[in-house]
N, C-alpha and C positions, 0 to 999 in steps of 0.2 A: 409744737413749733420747732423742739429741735432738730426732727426726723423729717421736719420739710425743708429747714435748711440745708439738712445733710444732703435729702435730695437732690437738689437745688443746682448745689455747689459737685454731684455729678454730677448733673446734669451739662452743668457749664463747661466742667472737665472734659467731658467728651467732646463737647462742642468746637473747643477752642485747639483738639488735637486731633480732628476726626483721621485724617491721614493715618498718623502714628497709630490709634487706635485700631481703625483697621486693618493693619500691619501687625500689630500686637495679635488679631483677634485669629489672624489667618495661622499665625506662626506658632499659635497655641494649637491650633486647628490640627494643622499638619503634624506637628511632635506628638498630641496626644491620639490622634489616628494609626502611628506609627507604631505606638507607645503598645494600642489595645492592638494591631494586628499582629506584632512579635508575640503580644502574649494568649492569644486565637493561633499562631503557626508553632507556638511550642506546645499547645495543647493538641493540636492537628498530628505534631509529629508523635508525640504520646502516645494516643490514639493509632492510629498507625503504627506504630512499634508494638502495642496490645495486639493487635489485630494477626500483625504477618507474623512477629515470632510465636505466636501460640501455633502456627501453621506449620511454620519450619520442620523440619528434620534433620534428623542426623545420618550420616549415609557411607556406611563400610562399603567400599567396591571391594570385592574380591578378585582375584589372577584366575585369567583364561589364556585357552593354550598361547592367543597369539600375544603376551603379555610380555614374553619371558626376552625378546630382545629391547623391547621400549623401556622399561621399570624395571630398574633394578633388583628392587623389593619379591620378582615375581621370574627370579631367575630360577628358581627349583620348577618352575610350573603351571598349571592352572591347579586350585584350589581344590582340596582331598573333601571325599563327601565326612572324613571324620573330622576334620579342623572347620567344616560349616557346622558340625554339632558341637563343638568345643567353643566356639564363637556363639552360638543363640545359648546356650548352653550358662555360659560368665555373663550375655549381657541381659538375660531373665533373671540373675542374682542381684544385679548393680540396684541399690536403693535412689539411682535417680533416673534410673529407666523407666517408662510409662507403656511403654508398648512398643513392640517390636514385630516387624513384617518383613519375614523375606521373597525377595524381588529375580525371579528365575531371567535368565537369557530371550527367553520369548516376548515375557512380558516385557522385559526391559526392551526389546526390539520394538512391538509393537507398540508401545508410548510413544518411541523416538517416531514413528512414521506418524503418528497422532500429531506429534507436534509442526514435523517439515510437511508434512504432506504426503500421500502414496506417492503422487506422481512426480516426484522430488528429484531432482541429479542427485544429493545429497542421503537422501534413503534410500535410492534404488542401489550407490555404490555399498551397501552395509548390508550385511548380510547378522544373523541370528547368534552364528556363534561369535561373531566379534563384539559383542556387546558384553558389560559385566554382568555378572551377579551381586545382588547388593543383600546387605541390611538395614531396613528402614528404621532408623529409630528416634522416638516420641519422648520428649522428655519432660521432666516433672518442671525441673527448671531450666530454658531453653540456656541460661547462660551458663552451664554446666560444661559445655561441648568440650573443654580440655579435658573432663576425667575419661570420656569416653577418646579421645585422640589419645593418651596418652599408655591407655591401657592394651590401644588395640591396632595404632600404625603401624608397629615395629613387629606382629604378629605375622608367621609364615601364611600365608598363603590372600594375605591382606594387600590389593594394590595400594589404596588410597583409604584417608580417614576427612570425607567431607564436610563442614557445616552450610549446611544452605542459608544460615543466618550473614554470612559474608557475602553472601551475593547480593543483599539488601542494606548490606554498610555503608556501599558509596552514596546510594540515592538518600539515605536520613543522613551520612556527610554532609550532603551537599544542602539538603533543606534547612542542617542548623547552622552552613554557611549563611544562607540569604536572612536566617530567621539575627546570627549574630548582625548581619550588615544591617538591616533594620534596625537594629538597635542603635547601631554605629549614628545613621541618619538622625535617627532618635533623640540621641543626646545632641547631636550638632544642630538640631532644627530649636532644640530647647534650651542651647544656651543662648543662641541668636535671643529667641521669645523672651530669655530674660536680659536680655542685653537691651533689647526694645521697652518693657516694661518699665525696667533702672528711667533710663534718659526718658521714657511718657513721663513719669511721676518727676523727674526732674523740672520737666518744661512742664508740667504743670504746676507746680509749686513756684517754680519762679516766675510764674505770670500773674500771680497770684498772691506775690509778698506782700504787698501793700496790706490784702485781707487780713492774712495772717497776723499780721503785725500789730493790726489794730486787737485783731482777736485776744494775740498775748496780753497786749497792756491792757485791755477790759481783764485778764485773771480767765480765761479760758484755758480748759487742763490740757496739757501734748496729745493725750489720746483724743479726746475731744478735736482740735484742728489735724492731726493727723487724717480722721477714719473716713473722709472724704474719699482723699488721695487713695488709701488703700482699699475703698470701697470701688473706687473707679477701674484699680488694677482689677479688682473681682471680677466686677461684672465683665470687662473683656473678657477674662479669662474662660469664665462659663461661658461665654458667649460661643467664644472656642473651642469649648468641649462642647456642648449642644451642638458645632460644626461635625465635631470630631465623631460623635454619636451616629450623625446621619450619614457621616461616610464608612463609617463599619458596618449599619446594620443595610445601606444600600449596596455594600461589598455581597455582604451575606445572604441577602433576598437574589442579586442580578448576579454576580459571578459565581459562587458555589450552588445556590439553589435552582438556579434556573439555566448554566451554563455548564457548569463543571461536572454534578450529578448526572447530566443527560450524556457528558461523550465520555467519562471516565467511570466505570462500575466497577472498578476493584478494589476502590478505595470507599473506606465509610466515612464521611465529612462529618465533622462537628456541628450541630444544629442548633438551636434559636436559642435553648437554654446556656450553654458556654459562651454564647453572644451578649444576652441579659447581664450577665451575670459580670462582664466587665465593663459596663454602663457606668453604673454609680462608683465604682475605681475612677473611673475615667472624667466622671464630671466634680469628682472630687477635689481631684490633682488639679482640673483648672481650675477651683475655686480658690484651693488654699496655696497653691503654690505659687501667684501674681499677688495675691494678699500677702503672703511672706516678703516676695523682693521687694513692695513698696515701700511694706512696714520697715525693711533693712535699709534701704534708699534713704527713706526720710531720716534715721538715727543717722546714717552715716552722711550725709553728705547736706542736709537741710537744717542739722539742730535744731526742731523747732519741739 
């Protein structure tokens, strides 16, 4: 009998605020959607970050003859065949070195017209010996790249000391830009939901004094007239997150599975298990956290 009145009396709850409730159910929807794809785009950028810095290199360009009026560094000349053995030389000793390949003028020419094209304005102006010679190097831990700069920029016959991990800094910049701004929405989508929640259970309980009222002087306990009210935030709330469920894993079947995979293949996306996997976070938060504001609502502002 008590678990039919509990029923009941949400039932009536909902009834009597359906508006509000829908507004509640949507705005739980939307923050915890939010909520699970910040934390799907900071695993994405993870991922990614695994992925391109294990790729990276590290890249000595050496001085070629035509070096010496551009680069200061490379005013004695182009580089001595004894200081390219002095250089493979220290960086085959270095304990965070992994591998080391050197990259002759040909080679390096013929990548560059791999990349522009043969029939290029761009590569036909370039000829063999204006290219550098490099050293390719592999590193055990790619966030090392100052012991190798600092050992080896200031060395004769050294134009430049590269990391190719900076060329990929702006673009994970900019991802944990969008991935912070999500959050940003995040939280302002979720203080609205609870600002919506507060005033439901307000204007629910004040339509409802009368009930209560009787209920106290029968000796019915505060949790007892309470768990209505905060059974009715609940169920919005879930209701919200089960929105919020079908708009992540319809994110992740329609935009990365069947859209993103097919026109972008250099990135590896996250798949169905990292997806799973912040479900039950997600219908959690809308279970307990509308049952939290109401159960705070009624103490502070209903003393019942």
């Amino acid at each position: 009998m008590r678990a039919q009145f509990v029923l009941s009396e949400i039932g009536v709850g909902l009834r009597r605020n359906l508006t509000m409730t829908f507004a509640v159910i949507v705005s739980v929807a939307l923050s915890l959607a939010l909520f699970g794809g910040s934390l799907l785009m900071r695993e994405q950028v993870s991922t990614m970050k695994g992925f391109w810095y294990d790729k990276v290199n590290v890249s000595i360009y050496l001085c070629n003859k035509t070096d010496a009026q551009s680069f200061p560094a490379c005013a004695k000349g182009a580089a001595t065949e004894d200081q390219k053995k002095e250089i493979r030389a220290d960086l085959e000793k270095m304990a965070v070195v992994q591998k080391v390949q050197f990259e002759t003028s040909d080679e390096a020419y013929k990548h560059y017209k791999e990349q522009f094209g043969k029939n290029s304005p761009i590569a036909a102006s370039v000829t063999p010996d204006q290219m550098q010679e490099s050293f390719r190097i592999k590193l055990k831990d790619p966030t090392k790249f100052q012991v190798i700069s600092t050992a080896f920029s200031e060395r004769p016959g050294v134009q430049m000391v590269q990391d190719q991990k900076d060329v990929l800094s702006d673009l994970f910049n900019l991802l944990n830009g969008m991935n912070f701004a999500a959050l940003g929405v995040m939280c302002l989508m979720l203080v609205v939901a609870l600002m919506l929640i507060v005033n439901t259970v307000r204007v629910s309980a004040f339509s409802r004094r009368r009930e209560t009222g009787i209920m106290r002087l029968v000796g019915a306990s505060s949790f007892y007239i309470q768990i209505p009210f905060v059974m009715e935030a609940a169920f919005a709330g879930l209701l919200g997150a089960g929105l919020a469920c079908v708009l992540l894993v319809s994110g992740q079947y329609f935009l990365v599975n069947n859209w993103l995979v097919n026109h972008i293949d250099v990135i590896t996306f996250i798949g169905w298990d990292a997806v799973l996997a912040k479900l039950p976070l997600v219908l959690a938060m809308g279970l307990l956290m509308p049952a939290l504001a109401a159960f705070a609502a009624l103490r502070k502002y209903l003393k019942v």
